[in-house]
Chimera marker file (.cmm) of the C-alpha trace (Angstrom):
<marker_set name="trace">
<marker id="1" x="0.000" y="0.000" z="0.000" r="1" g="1" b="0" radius="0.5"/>
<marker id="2" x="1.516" y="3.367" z="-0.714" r="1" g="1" b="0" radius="0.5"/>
<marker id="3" x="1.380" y="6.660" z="1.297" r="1" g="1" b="0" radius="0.5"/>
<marker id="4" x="-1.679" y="7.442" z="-0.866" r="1" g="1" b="0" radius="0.5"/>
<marker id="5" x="-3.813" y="4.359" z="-0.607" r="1" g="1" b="0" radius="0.5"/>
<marker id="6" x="-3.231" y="5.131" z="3.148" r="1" g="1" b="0" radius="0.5"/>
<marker id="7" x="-4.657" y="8.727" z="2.896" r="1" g="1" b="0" radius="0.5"/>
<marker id="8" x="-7.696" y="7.678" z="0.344" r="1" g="1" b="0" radius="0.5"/>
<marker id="9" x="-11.109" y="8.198" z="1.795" r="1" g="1" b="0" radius="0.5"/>
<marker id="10" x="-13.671" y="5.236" z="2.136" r="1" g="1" b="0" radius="0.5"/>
<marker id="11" x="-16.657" y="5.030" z="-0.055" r="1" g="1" b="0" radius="0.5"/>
<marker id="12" x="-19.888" y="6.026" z="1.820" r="1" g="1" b="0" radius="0.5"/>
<marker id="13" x="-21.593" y="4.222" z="-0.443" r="1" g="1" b="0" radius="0.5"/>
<marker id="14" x="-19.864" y="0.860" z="-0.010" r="1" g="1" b="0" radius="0.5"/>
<marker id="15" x="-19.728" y="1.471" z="3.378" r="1" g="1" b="0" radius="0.5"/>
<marker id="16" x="-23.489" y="2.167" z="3.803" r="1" g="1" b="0" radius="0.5"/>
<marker id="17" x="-24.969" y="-0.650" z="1.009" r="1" g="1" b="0" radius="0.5"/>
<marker id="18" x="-24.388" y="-3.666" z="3.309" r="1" g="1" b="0" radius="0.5"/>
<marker id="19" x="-25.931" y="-1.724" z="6.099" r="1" g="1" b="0" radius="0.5"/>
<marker id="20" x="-29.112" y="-1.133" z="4.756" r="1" g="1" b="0" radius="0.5"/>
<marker id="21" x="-29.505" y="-4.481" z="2.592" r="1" g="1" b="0" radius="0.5"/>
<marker id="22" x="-29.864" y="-5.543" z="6.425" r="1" g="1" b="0" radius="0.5"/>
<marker id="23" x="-33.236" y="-3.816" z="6.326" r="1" g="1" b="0" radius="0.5"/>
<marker id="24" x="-36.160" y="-4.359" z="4.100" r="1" g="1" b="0" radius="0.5"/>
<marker id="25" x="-36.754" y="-1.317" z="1.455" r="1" g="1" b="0" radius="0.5"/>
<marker id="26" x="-39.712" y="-0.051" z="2.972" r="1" g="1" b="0" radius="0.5"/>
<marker id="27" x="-37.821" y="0.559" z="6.915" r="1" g="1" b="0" radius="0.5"/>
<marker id="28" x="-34.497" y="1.769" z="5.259" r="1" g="1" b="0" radius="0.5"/>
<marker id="29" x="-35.614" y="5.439" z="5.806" r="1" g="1" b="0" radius="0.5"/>
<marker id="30" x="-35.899" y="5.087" z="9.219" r="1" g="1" b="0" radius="0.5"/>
<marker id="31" x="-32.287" y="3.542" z="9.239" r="1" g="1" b="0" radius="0.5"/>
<marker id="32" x="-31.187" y="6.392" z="7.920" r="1" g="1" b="0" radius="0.5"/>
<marker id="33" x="-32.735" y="8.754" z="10.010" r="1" g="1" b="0" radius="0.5"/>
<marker id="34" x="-30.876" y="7.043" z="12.916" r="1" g="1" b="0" radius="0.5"/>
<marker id="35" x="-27.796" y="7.760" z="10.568" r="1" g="1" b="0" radius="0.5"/>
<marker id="36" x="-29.025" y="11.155" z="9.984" r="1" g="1" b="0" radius="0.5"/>
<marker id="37" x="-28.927" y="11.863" z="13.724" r="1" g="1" b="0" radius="0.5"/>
<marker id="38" x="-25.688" y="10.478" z="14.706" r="1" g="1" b="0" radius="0.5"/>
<marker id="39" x="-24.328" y="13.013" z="11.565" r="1" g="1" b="0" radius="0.5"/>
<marker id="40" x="-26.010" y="15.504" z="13.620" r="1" g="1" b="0" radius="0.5"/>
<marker id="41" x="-23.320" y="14.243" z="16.888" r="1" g="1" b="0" radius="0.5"/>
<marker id="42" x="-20.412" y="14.828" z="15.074" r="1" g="1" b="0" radius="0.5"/>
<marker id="43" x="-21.189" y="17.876" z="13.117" r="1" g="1" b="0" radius="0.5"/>
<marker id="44" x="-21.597" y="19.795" z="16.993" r="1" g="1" b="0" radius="0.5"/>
<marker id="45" x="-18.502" y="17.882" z="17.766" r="1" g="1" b="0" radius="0.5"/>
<marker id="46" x="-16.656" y="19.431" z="14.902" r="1" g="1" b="0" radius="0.5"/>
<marker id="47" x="-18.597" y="22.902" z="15.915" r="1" g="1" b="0" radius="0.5"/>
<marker id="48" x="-16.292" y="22.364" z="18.922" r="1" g="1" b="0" radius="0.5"/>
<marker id="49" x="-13.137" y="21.973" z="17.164" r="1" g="1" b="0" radius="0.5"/>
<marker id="50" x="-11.005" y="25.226" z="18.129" r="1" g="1" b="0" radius="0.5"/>
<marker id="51" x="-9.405" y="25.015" z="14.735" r="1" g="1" b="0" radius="0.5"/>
<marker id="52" x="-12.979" y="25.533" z="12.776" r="1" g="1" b="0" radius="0.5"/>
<marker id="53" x="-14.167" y="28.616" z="15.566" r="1" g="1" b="0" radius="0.5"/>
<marker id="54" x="-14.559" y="30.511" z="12.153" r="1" g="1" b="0" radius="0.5"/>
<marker id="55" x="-17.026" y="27.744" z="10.331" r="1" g="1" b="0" radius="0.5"/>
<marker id="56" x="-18.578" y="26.993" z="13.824" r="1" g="1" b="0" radius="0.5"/>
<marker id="57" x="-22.113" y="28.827" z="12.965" r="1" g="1" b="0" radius="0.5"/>
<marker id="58" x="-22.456" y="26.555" z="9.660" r="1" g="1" b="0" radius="0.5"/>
<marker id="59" x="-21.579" y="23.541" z="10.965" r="1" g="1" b="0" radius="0.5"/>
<marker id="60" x="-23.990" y="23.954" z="13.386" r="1" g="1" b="0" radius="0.5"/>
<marker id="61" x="-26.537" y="24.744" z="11.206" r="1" g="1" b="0" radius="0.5"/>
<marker id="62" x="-25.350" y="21.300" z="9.287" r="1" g="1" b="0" radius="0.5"/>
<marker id="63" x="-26.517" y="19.549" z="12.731" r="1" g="1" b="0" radius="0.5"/>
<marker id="64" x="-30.051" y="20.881" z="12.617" r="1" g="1" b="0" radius="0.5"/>
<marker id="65" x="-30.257" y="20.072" z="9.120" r="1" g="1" b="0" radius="0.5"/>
<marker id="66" x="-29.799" y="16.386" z="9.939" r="1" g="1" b="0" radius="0.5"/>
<marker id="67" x="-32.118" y="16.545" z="12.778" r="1" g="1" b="0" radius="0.5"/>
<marker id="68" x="-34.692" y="18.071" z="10.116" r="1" g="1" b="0" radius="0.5"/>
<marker id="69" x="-34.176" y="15.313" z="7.956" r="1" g="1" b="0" radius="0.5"/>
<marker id="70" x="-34.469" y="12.562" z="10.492" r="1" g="1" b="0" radius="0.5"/>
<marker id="71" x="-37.876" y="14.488" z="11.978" r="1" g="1" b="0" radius="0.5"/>
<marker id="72" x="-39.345" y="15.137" z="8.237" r="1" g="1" b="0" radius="0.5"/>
<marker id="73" x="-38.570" y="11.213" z="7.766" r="1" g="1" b="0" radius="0.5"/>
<marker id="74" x="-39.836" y="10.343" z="11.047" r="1" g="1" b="0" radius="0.5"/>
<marker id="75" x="-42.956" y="11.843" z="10.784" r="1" g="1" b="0" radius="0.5"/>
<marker id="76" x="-44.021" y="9.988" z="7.454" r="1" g="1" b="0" radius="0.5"/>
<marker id="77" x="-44.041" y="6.670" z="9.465" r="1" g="1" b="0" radius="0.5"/>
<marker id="78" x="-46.332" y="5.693" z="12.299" r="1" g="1" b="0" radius="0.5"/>
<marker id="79" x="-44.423" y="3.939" z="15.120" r="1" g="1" b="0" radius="0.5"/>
<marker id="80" x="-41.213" y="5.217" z="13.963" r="1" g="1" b="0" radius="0.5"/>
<marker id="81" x="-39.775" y="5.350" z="17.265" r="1" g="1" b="0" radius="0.5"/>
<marker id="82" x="-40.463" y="1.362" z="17.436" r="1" g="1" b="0" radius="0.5"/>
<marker id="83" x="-39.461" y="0.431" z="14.252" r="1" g="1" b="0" radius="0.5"/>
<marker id="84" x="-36.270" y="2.245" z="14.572" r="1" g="1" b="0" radius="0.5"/>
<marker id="85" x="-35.537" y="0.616" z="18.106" r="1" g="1" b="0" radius="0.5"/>
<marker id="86" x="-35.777" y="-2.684" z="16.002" r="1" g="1" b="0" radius="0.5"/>
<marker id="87" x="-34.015" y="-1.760" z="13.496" r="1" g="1" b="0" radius="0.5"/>
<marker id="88" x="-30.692" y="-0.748" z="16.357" r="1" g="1" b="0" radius="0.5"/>
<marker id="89" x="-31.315" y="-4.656" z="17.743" r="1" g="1" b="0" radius="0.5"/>
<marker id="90" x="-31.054" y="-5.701" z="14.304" r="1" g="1" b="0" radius="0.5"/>
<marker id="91" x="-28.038" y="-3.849" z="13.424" r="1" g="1" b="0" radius="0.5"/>
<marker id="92" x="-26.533" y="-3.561" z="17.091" r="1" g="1" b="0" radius="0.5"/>
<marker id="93" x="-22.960" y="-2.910" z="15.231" r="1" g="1" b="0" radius="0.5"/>
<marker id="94" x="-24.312" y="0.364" z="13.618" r="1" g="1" b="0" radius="0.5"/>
<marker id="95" x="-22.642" y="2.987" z="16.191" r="1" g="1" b="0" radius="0.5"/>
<marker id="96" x="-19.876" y="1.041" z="15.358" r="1" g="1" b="0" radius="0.5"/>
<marker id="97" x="-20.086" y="1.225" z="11.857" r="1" g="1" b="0" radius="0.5"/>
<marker id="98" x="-20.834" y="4.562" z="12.295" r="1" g="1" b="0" radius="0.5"/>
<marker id="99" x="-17.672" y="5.228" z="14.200" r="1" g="1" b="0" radius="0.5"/>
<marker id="100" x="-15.643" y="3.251" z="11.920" r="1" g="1" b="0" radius="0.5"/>
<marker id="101" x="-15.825" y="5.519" z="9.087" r="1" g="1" b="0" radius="0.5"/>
<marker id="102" x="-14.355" y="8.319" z="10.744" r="1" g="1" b="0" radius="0.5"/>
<marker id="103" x="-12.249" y="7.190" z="13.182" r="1" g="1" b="0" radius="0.5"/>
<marker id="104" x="-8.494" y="8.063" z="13.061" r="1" g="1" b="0" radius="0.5"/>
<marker id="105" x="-8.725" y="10.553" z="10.169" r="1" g="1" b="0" radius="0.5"/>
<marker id="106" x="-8.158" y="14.050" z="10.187" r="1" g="1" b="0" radius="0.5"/>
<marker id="107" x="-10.731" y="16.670" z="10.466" r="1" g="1" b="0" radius="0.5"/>
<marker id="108" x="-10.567" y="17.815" z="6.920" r="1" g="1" b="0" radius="0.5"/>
<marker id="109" x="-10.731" y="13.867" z="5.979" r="1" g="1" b="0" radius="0.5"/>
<marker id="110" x="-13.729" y="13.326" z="8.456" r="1" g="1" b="0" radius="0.5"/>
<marker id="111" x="-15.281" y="16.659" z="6.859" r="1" g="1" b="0" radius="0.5"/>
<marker id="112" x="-14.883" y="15.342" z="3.148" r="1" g="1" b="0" radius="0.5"/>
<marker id="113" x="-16.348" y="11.914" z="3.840" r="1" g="1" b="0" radius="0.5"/>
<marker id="114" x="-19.241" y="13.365" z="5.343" r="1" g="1" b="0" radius="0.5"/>
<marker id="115" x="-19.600" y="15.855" z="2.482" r="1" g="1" b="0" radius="0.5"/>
<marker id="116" x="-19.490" y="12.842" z="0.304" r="1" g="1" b="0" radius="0.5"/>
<marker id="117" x="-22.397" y="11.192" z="2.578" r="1" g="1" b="0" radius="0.5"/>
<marker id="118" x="-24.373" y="14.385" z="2.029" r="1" g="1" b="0" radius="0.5"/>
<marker id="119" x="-24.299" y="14.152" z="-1.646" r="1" g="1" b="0" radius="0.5"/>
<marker id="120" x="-25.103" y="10.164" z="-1.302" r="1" g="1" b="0" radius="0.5"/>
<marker id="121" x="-28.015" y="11.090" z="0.833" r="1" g="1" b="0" radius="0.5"/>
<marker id="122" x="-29.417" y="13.625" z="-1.523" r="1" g="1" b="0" radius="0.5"/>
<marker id="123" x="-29.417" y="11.129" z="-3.933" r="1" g="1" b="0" radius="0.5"/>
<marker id="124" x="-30.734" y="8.213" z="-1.812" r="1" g="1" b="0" radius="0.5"/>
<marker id="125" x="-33.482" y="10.901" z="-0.825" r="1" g="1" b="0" radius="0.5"/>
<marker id="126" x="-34.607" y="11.209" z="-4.708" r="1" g="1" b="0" radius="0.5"/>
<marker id="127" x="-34.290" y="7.724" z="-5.451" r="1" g="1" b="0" radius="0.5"/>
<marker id="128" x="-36.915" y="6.847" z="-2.516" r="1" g="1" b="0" radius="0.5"/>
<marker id="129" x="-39.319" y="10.100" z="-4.046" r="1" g="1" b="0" radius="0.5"/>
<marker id="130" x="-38.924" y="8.836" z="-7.324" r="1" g="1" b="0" radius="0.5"/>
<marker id="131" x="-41.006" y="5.209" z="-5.706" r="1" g="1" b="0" radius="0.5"/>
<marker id="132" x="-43.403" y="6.992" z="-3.254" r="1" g="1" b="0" radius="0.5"/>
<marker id="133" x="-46.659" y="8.568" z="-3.309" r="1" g="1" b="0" radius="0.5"/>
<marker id="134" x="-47.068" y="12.710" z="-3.657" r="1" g="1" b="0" radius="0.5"/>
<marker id="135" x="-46.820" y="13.873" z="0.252" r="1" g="1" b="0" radius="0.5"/>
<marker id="136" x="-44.121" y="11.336" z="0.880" r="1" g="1" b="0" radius="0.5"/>
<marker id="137" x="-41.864" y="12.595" z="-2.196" r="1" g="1" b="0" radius="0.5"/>
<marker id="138" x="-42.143" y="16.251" z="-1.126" r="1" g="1" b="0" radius="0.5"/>
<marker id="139" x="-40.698" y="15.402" z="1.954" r="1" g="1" b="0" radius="0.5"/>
<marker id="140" x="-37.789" y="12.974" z="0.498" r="1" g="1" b="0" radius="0.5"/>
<marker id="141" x="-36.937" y="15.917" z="-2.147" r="1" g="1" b="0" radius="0.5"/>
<marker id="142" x="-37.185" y="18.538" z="0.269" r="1" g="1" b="0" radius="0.5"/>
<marker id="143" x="-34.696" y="16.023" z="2.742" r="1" g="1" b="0" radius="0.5"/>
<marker id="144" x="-32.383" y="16.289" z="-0.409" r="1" g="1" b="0" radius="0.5"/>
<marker id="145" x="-32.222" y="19.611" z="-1.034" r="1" g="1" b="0" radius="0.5"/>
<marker id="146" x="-31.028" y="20.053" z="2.780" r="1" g="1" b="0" radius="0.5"/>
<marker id="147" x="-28.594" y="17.220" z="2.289" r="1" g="1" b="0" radius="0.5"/>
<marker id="148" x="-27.289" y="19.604" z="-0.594" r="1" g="1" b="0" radius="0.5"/>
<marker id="149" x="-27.191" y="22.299" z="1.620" r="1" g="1" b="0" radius="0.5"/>
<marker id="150" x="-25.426" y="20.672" z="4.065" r="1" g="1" b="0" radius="0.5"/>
<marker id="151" x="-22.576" y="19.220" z="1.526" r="1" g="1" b="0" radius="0.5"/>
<marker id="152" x="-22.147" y="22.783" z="0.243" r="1" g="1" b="0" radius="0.5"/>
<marker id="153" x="-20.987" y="23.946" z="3.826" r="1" g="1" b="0" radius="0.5"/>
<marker id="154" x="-18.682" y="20.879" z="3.604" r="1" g="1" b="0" radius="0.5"/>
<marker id="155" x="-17.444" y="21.986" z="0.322" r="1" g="1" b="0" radius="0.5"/>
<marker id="156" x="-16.751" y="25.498" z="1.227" r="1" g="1" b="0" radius="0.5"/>
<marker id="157" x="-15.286" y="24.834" z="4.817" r="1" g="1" b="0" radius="0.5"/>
<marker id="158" x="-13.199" y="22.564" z="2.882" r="1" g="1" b="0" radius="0.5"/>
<marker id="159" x="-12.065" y="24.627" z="-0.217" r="1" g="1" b="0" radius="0.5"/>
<marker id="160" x="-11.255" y="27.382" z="1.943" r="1" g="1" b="0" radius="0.5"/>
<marker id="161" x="-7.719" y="26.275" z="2.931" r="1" g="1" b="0" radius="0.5"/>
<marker id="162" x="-4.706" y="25.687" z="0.347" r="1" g="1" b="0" radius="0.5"/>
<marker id="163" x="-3.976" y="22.450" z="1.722" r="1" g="1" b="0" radius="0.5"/>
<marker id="164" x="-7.046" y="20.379" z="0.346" r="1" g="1" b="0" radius="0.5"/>
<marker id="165" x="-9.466" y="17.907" z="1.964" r="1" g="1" b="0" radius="0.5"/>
<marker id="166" x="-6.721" y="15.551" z="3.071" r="1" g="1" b="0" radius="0.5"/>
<marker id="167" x="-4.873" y="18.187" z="5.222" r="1" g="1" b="0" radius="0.5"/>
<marker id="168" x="-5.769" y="18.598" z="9.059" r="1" g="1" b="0" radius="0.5"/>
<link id1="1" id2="2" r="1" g="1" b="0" radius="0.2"/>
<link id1="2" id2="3" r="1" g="1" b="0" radius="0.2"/>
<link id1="3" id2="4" r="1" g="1" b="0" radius="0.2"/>
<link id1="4" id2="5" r="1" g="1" b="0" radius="0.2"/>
<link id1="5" id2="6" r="1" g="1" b="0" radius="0.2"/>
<link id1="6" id2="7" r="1" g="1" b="0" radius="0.2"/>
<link id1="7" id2="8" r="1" g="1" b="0" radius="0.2"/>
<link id1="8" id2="9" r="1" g="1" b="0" radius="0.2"/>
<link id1="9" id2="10" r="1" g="1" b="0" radius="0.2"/>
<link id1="10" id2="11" r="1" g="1" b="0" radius="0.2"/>
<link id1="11" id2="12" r="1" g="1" b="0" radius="0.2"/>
<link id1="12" id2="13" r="1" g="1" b="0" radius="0.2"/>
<link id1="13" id2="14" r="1" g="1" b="0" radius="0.2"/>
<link id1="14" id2="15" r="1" g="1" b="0" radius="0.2"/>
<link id1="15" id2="16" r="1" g="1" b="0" radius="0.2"/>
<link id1="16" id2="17" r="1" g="1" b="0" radius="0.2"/>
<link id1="17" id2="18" r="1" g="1" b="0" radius="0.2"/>
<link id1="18" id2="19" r="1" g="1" b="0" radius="0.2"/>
<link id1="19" id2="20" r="1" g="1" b="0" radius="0.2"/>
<link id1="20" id2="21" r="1" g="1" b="0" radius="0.2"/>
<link id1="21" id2="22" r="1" g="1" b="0" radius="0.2"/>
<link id1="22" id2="23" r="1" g="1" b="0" radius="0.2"/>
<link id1="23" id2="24" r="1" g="1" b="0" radius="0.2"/>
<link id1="24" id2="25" r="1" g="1" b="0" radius="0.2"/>
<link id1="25" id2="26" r="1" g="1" b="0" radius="0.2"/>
<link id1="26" id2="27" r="1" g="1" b="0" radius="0.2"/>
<link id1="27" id2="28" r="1" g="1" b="0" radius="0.2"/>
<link id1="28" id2="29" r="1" g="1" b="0" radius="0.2"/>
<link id1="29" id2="30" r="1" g="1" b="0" radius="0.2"/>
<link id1="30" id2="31" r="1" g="1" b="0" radius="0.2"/>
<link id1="31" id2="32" r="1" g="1" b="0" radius="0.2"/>
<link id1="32" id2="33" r="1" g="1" b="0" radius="0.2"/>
<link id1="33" id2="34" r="1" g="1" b="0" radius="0.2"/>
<link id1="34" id2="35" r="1" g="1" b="0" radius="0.2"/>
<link id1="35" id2="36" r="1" g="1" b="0" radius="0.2"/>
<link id1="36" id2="37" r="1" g="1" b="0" radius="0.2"/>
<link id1="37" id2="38" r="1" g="1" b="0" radius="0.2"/>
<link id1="38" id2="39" r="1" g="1" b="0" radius="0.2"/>
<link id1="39" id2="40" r="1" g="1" b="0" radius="0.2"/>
<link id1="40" id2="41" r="1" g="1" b="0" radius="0.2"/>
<link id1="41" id2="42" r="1" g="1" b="0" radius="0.2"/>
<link id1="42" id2="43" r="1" g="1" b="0" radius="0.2"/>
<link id1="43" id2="44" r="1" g="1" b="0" radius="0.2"/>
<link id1="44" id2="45" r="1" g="1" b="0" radius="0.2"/>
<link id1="45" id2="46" r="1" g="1" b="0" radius="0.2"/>
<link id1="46" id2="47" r="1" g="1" b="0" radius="0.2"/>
<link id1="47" id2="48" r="1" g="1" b="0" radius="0.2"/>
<link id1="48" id2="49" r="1" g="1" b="0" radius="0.2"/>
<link id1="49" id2="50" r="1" g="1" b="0" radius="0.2"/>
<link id1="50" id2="51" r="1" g="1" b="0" radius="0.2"/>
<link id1="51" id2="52" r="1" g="1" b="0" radius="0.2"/>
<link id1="52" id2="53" r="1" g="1" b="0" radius="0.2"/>
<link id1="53" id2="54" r="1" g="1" b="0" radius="0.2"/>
<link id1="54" id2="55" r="1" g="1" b="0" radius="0.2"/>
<link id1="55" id2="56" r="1" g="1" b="0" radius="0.2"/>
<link id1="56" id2="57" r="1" g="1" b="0" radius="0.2"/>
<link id1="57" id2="58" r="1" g="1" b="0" radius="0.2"/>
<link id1="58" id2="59" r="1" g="1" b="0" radius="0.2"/>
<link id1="59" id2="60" r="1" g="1" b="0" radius="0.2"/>
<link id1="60" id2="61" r="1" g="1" b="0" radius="0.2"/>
<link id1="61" id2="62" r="1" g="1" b="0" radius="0.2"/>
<link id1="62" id2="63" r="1" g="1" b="0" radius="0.2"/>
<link id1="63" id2="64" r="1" g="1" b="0" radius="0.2"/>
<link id1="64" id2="65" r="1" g="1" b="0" radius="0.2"/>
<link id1="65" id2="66" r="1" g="1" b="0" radius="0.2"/>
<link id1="66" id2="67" r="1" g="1" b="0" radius="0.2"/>
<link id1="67" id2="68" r="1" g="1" b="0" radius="0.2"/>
<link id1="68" id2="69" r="1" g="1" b="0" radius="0.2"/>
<link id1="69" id2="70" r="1" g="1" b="0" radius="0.2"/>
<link id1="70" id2="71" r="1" g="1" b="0" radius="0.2"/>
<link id1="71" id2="72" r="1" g="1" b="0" radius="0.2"/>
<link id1="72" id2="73" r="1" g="1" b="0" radius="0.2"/>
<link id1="73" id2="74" r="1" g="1" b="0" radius="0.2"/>
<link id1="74" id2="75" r="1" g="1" b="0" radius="0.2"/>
<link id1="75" id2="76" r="1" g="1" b="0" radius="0.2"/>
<link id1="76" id2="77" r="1" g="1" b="0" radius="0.2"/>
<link id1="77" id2="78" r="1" g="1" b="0" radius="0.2"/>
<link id1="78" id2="79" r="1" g="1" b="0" radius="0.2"/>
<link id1="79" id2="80" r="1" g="1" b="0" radius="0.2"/>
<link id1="80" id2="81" r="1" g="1" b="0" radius="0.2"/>
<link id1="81" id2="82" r="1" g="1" b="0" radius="0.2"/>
<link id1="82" id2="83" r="1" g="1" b="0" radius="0.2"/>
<link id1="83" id2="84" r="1" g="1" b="0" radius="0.2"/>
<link id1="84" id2="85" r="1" g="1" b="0" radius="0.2"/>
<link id1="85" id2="86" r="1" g="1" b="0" radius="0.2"/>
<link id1="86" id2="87" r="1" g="1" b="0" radius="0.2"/>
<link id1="87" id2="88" r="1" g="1" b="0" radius="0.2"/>
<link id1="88" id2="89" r="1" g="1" b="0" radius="0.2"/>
<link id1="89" id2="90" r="1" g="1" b="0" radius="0.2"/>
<link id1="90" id2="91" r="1" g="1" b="0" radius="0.2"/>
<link id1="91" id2="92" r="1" g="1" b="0" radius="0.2"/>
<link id1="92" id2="93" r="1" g="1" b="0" radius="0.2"/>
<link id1="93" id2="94" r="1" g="1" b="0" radius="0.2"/>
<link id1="94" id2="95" r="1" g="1" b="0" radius="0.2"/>
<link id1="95" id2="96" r="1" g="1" b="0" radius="0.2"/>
<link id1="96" id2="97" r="1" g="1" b="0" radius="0.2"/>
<link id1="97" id2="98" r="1" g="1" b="0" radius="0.2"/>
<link id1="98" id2="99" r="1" g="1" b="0" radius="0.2"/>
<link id1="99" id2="100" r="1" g="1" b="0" radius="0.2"/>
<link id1="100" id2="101" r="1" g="1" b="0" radius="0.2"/>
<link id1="101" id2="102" r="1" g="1" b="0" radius="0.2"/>
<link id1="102" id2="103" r="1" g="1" b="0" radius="0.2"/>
<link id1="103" id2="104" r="1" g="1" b="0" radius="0.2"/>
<link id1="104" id2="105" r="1" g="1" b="0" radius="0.2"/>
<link id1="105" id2="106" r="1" g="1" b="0" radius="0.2"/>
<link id1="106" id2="107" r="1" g="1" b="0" radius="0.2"/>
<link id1="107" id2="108" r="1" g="1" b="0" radius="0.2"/>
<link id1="108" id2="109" r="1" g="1" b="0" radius="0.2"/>
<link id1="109" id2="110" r="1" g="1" b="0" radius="0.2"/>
<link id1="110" id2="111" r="1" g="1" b="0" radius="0.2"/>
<link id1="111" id2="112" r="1" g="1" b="0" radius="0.2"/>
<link id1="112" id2="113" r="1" g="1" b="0" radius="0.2"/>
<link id1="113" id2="114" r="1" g="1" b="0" radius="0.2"/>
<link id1="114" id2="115" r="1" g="1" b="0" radius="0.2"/>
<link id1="115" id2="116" r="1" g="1" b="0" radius="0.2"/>
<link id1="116" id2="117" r="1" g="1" b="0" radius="0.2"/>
<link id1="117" id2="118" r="1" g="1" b="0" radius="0.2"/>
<link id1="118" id2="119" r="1" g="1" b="0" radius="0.2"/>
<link id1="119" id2="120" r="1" g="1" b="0" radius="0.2"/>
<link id1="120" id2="121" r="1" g="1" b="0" radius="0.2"/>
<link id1="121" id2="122" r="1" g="1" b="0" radius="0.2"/>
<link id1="122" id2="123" r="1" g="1" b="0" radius="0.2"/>
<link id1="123" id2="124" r="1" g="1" b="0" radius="0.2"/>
<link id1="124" id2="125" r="1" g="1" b="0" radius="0.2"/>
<link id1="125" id2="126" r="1" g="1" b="0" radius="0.2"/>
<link id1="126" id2="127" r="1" g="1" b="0" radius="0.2"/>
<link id1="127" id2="128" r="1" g="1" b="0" radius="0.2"/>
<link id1="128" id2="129" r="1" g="1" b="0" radius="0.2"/>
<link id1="129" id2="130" r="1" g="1" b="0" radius="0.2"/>
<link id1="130" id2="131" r="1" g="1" b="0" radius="0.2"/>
<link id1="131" id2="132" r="1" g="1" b="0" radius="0.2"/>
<link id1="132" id2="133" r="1" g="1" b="0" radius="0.2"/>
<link id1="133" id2="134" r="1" g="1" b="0" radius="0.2"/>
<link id1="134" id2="135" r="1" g="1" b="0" radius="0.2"/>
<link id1="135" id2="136" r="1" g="1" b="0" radius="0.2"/>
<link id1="136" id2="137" r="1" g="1" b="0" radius="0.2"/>
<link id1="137" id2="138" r="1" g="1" b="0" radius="0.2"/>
<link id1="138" id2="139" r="1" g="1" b="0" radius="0.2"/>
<link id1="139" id2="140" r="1" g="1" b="0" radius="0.2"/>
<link id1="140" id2="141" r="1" g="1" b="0" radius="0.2"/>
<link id1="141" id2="142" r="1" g="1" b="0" radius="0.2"/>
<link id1="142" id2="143" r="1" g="1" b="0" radius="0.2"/>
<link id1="143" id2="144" r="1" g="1" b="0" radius="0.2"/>
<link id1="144" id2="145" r="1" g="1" b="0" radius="0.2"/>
<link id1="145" id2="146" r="1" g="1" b="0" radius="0.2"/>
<link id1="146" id2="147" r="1" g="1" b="0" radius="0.2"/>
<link id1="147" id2="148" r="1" g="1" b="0" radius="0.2"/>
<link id1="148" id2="149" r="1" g="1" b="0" radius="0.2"/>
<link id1="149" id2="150" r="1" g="1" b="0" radius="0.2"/>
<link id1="150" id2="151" r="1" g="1" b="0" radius="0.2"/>
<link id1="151" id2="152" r="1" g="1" b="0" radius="0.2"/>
<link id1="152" id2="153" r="1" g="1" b="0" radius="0.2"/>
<link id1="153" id2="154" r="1" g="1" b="0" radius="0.2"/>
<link id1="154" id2="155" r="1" g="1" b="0" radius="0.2"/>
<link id1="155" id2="156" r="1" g="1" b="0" radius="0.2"/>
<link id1="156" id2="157" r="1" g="1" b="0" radius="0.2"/>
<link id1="157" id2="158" r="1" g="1" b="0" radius="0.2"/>
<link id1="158" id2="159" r="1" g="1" b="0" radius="0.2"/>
<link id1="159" id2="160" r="1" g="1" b="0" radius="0.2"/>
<link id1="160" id2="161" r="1" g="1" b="0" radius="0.2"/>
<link id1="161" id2="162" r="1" g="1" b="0" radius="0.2"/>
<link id1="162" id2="163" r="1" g="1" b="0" radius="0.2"/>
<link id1="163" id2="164" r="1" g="1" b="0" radius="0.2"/>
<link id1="164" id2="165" r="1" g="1" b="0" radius="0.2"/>
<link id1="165" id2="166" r="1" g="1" b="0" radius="0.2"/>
<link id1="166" id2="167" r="1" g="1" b="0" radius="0.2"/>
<link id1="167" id2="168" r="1" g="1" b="0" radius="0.2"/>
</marker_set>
């Protein structure tokens, strides 16, 4: 492995597919609402990060993004609060998971994975409104279009230093 394969950031996406094929299609929303809140976690964490003092009021605003999405997405689905306990016994290795794709990077790396994610979850957004009925579609598209917002923070906080996404 060279220095570079050591620096390369995981794929959300094959990170994420096994994760929900663990879930029929119809609960995988609520899945990733749960993912949706733990984003949420470690975008206040990074709010906390001395180093990002100046992109603090964004990133926070990133965190109640996700906890829009995972209350717009919670909302379409009675006895979401049951299902998605289910779905954490099913998948008890999903903090871990979670974790796991972060863990040991840099900020900047942690930031550009999740920006990644955010762009994945716009489009995971549209392809579940593209197979739903009217009301449930306006709320996956309008989930994506925060997901976009969200990414473009990411993007910016991340173009703004010379030293690219896989500087600390």
């Amino acid at each position: 492995m060279t220095a570079g394969d050591a620096n390369a950031l995981p794929s959300v996406a094959d990170v994420l597919a096994p994760v929900l094929a663990r879930v029929p299609r119809e609960r995988q929303p609520l899945l990733i609402a749960l993912a949706e809140r733990m984003a949420a976690e470690r975008y206040r964490g990074w709010a906390a990060e001395p180093e990002y003092d100046a992109h603090r009021s964004g990133l926070l605003a990133c965190a109640r993004r996700e906890e829009d999405i995972a209350e717009r997405i919670e909302a379409l689905y009675p006895q979401a609060a049951t299902v998605q306990s289910a779905i954490r016994a099913e998948i008890p290795d999903l903090d871990e998971i979670n974790r796991g794709l972060f863990a040991d990077r840099p900020l900047r790396q942690q930031l550009a994975i999740q920006a990644q994610g955010e762009r994945l979850g716009a489009a995971t957004w549209r392809a579940f409104a593209a197979a739903a009925g009217e009301e449930a579609a306006a709320v996956f598209e309008g989930c994506a279009l925060l997901e976009e917002e969200s990414a473009t923070v990411l993007e910016e906080i991340l173009g703004s230093s010379p030293d690219g996404p896989e500087a600390r």
